[in-house]
C-alpha positions as CSV (number, residue, x, y, z in Angstrom):
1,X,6.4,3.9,-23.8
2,X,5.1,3.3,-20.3
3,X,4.9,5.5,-17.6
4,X,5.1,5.1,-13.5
5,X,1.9,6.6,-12.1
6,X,1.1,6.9,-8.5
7,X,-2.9,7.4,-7.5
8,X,-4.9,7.0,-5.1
9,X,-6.9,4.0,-5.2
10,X,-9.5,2.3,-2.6
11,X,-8.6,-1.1,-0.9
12,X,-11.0,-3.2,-3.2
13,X,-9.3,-1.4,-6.4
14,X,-5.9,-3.5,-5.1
15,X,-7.5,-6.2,-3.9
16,X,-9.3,-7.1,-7.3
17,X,-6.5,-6.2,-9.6
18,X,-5.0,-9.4,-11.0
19,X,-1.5,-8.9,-10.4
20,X,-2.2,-8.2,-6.5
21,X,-2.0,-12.1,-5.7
22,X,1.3,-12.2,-7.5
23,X,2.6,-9.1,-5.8
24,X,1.4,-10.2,-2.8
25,X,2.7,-13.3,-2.6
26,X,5.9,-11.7,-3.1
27,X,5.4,-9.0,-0.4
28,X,4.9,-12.1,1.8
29,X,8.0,-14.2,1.3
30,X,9.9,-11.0,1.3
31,X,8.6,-8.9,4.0
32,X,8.2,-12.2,6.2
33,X,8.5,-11.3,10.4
34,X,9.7,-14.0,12.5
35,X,6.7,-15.1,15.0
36,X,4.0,-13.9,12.5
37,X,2.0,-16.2,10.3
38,X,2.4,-15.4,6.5
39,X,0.3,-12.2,5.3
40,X,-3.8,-12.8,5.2
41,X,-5.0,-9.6,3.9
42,X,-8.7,-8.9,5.7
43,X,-9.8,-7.1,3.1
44,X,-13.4,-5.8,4.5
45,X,-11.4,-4.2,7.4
46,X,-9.5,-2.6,5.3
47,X,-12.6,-1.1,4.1
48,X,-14.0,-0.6,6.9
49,X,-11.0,1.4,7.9
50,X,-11.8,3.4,4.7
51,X,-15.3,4.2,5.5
52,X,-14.1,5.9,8.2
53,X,-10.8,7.4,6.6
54,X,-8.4,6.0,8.3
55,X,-6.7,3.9,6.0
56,X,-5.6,5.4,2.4
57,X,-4.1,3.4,-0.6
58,X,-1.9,4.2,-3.0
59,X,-0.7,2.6,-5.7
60,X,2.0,2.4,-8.3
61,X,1.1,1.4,-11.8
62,X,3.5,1.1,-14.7
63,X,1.5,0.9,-17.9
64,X,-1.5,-0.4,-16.5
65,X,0.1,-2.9,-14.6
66,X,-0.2,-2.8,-10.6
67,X,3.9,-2.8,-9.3
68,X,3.3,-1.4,-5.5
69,X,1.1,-0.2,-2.5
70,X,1.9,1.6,0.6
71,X,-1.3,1.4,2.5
72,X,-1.4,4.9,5.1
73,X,-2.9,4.8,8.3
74,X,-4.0,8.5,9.5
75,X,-5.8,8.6,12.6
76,X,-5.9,10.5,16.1
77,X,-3.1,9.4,18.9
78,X,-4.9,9.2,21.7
79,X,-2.0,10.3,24.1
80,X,-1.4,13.3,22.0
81,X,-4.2,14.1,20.3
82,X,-2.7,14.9,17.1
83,X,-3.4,13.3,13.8
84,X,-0.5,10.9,13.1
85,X,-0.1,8.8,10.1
86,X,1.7,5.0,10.0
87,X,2.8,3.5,7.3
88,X,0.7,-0.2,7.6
89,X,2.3,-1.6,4.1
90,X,4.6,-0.6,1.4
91,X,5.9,-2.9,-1.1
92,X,7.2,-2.7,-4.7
93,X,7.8,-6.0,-6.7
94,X,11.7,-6.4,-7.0
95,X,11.4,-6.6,-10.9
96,X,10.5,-2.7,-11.0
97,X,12.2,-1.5,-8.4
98,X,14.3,0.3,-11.0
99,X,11.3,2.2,-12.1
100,X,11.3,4.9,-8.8
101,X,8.2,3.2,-7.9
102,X,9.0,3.2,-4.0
103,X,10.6,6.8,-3.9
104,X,7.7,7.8,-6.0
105,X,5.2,6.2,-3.2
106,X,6.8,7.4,-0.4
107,X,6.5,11.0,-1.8
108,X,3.2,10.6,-2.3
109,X,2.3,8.8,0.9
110,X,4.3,12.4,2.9
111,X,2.6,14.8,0.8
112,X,-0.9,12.6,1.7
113,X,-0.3,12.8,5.0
């Protein structure tokens, strides 16, 4: 039987894993935001933003099979000079929704933080 694991991967784990295309082109037509183009993932700033540790990935796997990210953004607020983590992205594919993928991410994603 296969199991929902959430870990903490680096940006180029998700971005060469061969179901991110698929799950990203669903992200896109789903999450869609009037006025912006489609989704264009830039993925060497998103390690840059790594290098620095700003930007921490997680990601759900069922089996070995890649069904979400929620990509966190943790760095200083200028204004209050406190550490505050933004969500950037979070997205599981509708087909395992029922899994408890997302709960499961955003768990993980407030005990990260």
């Amino acid at each position: 039987m296969d199991t929902l694991t959430i870990i903490q991967v680096d940006a180029r784990t998700v971005e060469l894993d061969p179901a991110t295309p698929t799950l990203f082109a669903e992200y896109a037509h789903e999450c869609a935001i009037a006025g912006l183009p489609a989704p264009d993932p830039r993925w060497d700033t998103y390690e840059q933003l790594e290098r620095v540790g700003a930007l921490h990935c997680l990601a759900a796997y069922y089996g070995n099979d890649l069904i979400g990210f929620l990509g966190l953004v943790i760095n200083e607020n200028p204004h209050y000079g406190r550490l505050i983590a933004v969500v950037e992205s979070y997205f599981v594919a509708a087909a395992s929704r029922s899994t408890g993928a997302g709960l499961k991410l955003l768990r993980a994603a407030e005990e990260h933080a």
